[in-house]
N, C-alpha and C positions, 0 to 999 in steps of 0.2 A: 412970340419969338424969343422972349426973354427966357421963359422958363425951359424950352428948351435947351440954350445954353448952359441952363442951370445943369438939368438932369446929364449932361454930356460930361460938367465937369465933373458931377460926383461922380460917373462912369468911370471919366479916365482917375479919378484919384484912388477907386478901389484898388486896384494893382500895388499901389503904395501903402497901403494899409496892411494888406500881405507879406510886404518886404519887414515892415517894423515889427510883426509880430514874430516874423523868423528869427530875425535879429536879438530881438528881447526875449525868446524861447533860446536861442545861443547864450545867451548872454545867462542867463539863469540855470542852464545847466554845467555852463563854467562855474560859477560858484559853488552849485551843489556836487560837484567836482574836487574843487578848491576846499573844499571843509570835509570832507572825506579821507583827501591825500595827505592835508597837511598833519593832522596828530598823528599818525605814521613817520612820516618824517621826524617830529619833533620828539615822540619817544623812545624810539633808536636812537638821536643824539645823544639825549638824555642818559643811556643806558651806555652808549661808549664814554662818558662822562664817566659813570661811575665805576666804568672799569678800568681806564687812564689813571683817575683819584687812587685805588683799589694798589694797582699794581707800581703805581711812584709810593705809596702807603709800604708797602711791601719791599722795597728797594730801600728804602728806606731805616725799615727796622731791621731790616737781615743785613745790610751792608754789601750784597754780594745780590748779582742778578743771572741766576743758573738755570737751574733745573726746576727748584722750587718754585720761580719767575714762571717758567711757563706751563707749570703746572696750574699756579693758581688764574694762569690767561685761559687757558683748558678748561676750568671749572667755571670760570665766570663768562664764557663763550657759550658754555650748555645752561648756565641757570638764568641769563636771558634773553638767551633765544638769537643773539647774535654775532655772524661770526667777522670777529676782527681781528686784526694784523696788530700787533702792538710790535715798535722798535725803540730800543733806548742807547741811548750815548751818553759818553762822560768819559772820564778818566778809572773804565775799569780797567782790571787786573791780575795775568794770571787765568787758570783754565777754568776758575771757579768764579770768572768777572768779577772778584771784589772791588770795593771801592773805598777807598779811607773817609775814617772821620772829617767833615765840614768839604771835601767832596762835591759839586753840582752835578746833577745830569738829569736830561729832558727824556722822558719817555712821549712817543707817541703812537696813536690809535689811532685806527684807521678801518674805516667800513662802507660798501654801500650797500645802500635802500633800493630795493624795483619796486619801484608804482607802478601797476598794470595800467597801460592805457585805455587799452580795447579789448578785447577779446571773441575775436569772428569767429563762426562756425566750420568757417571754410578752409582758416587758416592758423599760423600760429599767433598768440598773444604780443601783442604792442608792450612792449616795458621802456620805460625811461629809468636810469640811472643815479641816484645822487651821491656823489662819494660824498661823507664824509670824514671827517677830521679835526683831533682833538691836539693838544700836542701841551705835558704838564710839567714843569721842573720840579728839583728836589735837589734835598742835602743831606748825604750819608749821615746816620747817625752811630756807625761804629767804629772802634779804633781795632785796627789790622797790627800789631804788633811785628810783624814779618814784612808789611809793606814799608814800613817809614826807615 
């Protein structure tokens, strides 16, 4: 009698066995997921980082954020491969935005990332979204003889 009982429970436990191996098959392709998406993410940051740096660098030594400003956001949008918004404020001035010696103003950058989710045969591709956003100060380092 006993061992009947026995073999009924290993019966009904098989079912459960199938659940956790789903589960743990989920679970391991989240990760191998997870470590795919993430240095995508993380080198786009990386790279509006050094173009936020790039273009306050640039504001900086020109005193003035024009035409040159977004030429070199142009160039640095094509050399790595990503394309961001950069906007900066302060105390410009004039049609040529200059900005006098000692001067603050914040540029920021701004981009996002698509991680492809899925991609069905049947339909179109799953993307999710990440904006990011950089955002750098700085201080004129020219004097405007015509502003002061």
């Amino acid at each position: 009698m006993k061992s009947h009982k026995m073999i009924f429970k290993l019966r009904a436990d098989a079912g459960a066995l199938y659940i956790d191996a789903l589960i743990s098959f989920a679970v391991f392709i989240t990760l191998i997921f997870s470590f795919i998406t993430v240095p995508e993410v993380l080198i786009k940051k990386q790279e509006l980082d050094y173009i936020a740096k790039t273009v306050v660098r640039r504001i900086e030594r020109d005193g003035m954020a024009g035409g040159a400003v977004y030429q070199t956001v142009h160039e640095l949008n094509s050399e790595t491969g990503v394309v961001s918004y950069v906007t900066w404020n302060g105390a410009f001035r004039g049609a040529d935005s200059k900005i006098q010696i000692r001067d603050r103003f914040t540029v920021t950058a701004r981009c996002v990332v698509k991680i492809k989710l899925i991609d069905p045969a049947f339909a179109e591709p799953v993307f999710i979204e990440v904006p990011l956003q950089k955002t750098l100060s700085g201080v004129s380092e020219v004097y405007w003889k015509e502003l002061a």
